[in-house]
C-alpha positions as CSV (number, residue, x, y, z in Angstrom):
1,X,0.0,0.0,0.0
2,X,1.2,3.5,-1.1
3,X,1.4,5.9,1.5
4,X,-0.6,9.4,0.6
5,X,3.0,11.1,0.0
6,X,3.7,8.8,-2.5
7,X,3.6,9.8,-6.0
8,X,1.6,8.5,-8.8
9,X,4.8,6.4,-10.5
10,X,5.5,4.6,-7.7
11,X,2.0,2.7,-7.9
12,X,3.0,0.8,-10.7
13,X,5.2,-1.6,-9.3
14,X,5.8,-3.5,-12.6
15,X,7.5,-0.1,-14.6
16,X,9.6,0.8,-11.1
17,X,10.7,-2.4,-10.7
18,X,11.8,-2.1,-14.5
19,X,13.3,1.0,-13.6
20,X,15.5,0.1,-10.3
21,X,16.4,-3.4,-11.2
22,X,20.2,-2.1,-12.3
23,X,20.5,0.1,-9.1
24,X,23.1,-1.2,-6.9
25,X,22.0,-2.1,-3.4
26,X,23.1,0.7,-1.6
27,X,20.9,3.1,-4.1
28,X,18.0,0.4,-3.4
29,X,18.2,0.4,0.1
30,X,18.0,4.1,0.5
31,X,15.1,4.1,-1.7
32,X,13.3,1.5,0.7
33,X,13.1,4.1,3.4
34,X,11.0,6.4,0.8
35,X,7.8,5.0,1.2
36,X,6.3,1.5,1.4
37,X,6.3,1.1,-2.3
38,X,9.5,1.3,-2.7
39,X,10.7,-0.3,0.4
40,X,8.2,-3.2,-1.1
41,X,10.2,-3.3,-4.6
42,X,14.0,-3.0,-3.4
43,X,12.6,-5.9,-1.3
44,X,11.8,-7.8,-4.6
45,X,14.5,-6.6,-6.7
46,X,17.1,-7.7,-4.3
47,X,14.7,-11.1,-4.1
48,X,14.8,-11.5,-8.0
49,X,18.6,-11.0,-7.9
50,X,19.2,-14.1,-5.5
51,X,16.6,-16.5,-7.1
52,X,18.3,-15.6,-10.8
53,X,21.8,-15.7,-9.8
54,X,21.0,-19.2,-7.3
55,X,18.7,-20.9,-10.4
56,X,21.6,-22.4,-12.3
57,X,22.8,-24.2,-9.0
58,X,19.8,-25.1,-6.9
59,X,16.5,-26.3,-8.7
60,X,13.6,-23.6,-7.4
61,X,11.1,-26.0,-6.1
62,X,14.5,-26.5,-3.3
63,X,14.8,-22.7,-3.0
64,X,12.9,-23.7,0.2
65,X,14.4,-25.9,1.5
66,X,17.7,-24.3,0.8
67,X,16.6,-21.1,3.0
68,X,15.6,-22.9,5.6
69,X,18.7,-25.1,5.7
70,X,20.8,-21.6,5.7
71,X,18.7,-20.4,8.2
72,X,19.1,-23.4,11.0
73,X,22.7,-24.2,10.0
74,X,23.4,-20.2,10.2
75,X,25.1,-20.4,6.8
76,X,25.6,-17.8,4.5
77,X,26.4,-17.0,0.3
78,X,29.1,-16.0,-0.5
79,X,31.7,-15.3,-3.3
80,X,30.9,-14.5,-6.8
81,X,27.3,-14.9,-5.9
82,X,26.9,-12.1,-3.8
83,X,29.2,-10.1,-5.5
84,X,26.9,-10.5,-8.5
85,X,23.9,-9.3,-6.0
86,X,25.1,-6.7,-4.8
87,X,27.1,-5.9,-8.5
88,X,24.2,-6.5,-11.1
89,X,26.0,-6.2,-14.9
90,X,24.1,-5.5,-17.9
91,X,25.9,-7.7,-19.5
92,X,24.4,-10.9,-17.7
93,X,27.8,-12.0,-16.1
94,X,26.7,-15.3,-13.7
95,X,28.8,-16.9,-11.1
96,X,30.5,-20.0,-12.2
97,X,30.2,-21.4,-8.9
98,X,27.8,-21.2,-5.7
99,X,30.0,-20.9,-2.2
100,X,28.4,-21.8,1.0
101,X,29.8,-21.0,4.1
102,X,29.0,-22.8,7.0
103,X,30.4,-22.8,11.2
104,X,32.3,-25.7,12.3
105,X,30.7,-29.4,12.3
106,X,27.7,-28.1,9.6
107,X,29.1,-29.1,6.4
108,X,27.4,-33.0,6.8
109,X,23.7,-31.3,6.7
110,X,25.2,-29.0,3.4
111,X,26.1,-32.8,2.2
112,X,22.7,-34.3,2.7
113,X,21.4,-31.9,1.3
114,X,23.2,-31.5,-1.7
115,X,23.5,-35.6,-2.2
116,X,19.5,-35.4,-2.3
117,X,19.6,-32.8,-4.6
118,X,21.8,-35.4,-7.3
119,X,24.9,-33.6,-6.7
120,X,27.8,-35.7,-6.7
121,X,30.2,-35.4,-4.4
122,X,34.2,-34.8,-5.7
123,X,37.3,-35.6,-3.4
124,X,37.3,-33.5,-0.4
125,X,40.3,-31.5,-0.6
126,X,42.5,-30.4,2.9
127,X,43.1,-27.3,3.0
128,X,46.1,-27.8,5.6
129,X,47.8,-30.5,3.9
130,X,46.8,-29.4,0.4
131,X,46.1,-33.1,-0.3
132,X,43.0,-35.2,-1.6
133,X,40.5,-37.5,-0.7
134,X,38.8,-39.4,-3.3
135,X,35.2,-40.7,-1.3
136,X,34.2,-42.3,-4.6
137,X,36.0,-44.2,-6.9
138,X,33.4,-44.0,-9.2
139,X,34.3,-40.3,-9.9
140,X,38.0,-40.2,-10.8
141,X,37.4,-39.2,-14.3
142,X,35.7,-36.1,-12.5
143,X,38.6,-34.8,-10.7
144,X,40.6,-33.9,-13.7
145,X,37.5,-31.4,-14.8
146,X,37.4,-29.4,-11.4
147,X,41.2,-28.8,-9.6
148,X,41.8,-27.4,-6.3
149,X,38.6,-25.2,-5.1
150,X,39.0,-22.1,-6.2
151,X,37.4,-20.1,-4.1
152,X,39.1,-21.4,-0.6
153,X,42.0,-19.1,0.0
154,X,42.6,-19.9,4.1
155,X,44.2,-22.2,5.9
156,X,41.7,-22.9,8.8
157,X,38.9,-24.6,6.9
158,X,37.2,-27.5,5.2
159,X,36.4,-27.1,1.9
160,X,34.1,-30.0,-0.7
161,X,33.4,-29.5,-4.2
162,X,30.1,-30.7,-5.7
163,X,28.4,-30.9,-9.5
164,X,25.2,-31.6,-10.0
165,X,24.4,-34.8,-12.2
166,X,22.1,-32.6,-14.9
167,X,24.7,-29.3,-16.0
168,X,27.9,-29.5,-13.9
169,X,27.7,-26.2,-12.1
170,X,29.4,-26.2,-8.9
171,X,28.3,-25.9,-5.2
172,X,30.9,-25.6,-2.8
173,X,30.9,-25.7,0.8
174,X,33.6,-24.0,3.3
175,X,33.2,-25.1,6.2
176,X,34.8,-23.1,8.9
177,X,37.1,-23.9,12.2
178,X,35.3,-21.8,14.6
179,X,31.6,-21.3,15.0
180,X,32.2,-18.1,13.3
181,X,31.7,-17.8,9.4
182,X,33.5,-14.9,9.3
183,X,37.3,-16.4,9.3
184,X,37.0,-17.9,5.3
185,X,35.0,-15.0,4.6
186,X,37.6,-12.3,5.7
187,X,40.7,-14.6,4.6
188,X,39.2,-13.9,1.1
189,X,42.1,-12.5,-1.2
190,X,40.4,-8.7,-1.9
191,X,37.9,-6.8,-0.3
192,X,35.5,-7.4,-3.1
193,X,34.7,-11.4,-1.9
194,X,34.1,-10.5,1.1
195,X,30.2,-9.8,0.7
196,X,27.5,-12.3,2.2
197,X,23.9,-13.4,2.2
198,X,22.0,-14.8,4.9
199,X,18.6,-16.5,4.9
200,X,17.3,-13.0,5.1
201,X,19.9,-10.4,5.3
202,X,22.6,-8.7,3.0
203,X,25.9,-7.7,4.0
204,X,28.7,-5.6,2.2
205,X,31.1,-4.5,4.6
206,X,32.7,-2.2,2.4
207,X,29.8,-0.4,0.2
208,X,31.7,2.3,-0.9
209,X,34.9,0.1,-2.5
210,X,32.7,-2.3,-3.8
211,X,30.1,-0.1,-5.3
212,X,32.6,1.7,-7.4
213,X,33.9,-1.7,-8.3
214,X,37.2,-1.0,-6.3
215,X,39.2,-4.0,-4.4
216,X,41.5,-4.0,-1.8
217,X,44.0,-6.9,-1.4
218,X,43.7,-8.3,1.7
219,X,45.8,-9.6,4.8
220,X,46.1,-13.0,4.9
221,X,48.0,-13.5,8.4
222,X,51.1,-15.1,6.6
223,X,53.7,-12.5,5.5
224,X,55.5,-15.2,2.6
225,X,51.6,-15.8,1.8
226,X,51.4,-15.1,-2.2
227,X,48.4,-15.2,-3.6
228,X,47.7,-15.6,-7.3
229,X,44.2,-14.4,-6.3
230,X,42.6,-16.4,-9.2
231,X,39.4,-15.0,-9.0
232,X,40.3,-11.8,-9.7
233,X,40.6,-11.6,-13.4
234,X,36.9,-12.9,-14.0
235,X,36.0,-9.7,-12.0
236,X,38.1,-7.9,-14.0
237,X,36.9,-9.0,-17.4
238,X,33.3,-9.0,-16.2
239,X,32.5,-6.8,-13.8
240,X,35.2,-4.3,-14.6
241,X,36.6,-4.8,-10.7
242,X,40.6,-2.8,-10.4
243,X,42.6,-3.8,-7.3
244,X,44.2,-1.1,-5.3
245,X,46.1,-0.5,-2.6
246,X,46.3,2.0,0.0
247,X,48.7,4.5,-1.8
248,X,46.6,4.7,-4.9
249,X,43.1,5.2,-3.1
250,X,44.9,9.1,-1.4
251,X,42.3,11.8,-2.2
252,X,39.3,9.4,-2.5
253,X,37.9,10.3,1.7
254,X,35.2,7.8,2.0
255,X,37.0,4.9,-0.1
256,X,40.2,5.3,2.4
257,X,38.1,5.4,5.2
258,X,36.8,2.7,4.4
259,X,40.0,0.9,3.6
260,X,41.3,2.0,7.2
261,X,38.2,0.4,9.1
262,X,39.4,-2.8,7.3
263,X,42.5,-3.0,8.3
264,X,42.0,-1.7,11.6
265,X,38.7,-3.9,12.2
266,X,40.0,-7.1,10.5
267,X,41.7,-8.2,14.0
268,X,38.9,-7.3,15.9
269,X,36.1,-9.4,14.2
270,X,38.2,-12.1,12.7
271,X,36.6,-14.6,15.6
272,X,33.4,-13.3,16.7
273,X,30.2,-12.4,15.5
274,X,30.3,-9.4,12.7
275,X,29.3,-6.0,13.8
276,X,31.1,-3.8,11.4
277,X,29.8,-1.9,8.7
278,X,27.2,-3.5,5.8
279,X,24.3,-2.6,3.9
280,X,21.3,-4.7,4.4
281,X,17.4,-3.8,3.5
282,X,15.8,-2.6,6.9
């Protein structure tokens, strides 16, 4: 329902939801607190964005099921997935992979699950001894397809790689080594994968950088760490992402600022609960 403030355009939620479905989030989510109209479509938008980019990876009559799984097992989306949320590209740029992060001892209900759903399940890979596990023999012509996860950058976690039986897309589950979802997360290589999805929420901890497709490289707690940082040239390519450092962001206030909470905060929230900055839809 419209409030009486509201003007005429906004009830036709069909040509406004044409109209906002490019906006980044942080445009839509301002735009929520306008009136109830709006607040209803960013709500959809931002709804339309998770089922499109989640469809090639998890059937929608699972969508469900799948919330409700990310809800009690207080996993979250991230990776590419979110980034492509949050990032919308005319150009139709998907994710080639879906990442799941879940706390310590949850990754067997993220199996069940995807085992139901006709995934197959590749050799678990350990992410402290860089070594594999093949569960299935069945599957060894598999492993030369799909190499070392990608998307798992840090040392303290558990990682499995899935494909699904009918198109080959790939889940993948990180499962971390505290309660805390927030040590893969923040052990991701730039600034720009660090964005995540609850069952109902939408974080970005750093709008600014990642709104003006800006990433920072990040500290990975190992000073001889070198990181090829694979993903980073599909962000390039697609979403036009640059990586910068510190010097190169001077004169640029709220992108340094925003750099400087990083860096600063990073210690602080590594292994607890995250209460820094985001952008979710109130």
């Amino acid at each position: 329902m419209t409030t009486v403030h509201s003007p005429p355009l906004t009830r036709i939620r069909e040509l406004l939801t044409i109209v906002l479905r490019s906006e980044p989030i942080p445009e839509l989510i301002n735009l929520s607190h306008v009136c109830s109209e709006f607040c209803y479509t960013a709500k959809y938008i931002i709804r339309m964005r998770i089922q499109k980019c989640l469809a090639p990876f998890i059937p929608p009559d699972r969508w469900k099921s799948f919330f409700h799984l990310l809800k009690t097992s207080r996993a979250v989306i991230a990776g590419s997935v979110a980034l492509a949320v949050l990032s919308p590209d005319p150009r139709q740029w998907f994710p080639d992979n879906l990442n799941i992060v879940v706390p310590l001892g949850r990754s067997n209900q993220w199996s069940r699950f995807l085992l139901v759903a006709k995934f197959i399940e590749l050799p678990t890979h350990n992410i402290t001894s860089g070594k594999f596990s093949v569960v299935n023999t069945h599957i060894n012509t598999l492993i030369r397809r799909f190499e070392a996860p990608e998307t798992v950058y840090c040392d303290p976690c558990h990682a499995h790689t899935c494909t699904s039986f009918e198109n080959g897309n790939i889940v993948v589950i990180i499962e971390s080594a505290q309660q805390s979802i927030l040590i893969p997360i923040l052990s991701s290589p730039t600034t720009a994968q660090m964005n995540f999805i609850t069952h109902n929420q939408l974080f970005c901890p750093y709008p600014t950088l990642t709104v003006k497709k800006l990433a920072l490289r990040s500290y990975q707690g190992n000073p001889n760490y070198q990181s090829t940082i694979p993903k980073l040239p599909t962000y390039r390519q697609f979403l036009n992402f640059e990586l910068k450092n510190m010097r190169l962001l001077l004169g640029n206030a709220s992108a340094v600022s925003e750099a400087l909470e990083y860096f600063i905060g990073l210690f602080l929230t590594r292994a607890r609960d995250f209460n820094g900055a985001l952008v979710m839809l109130a």
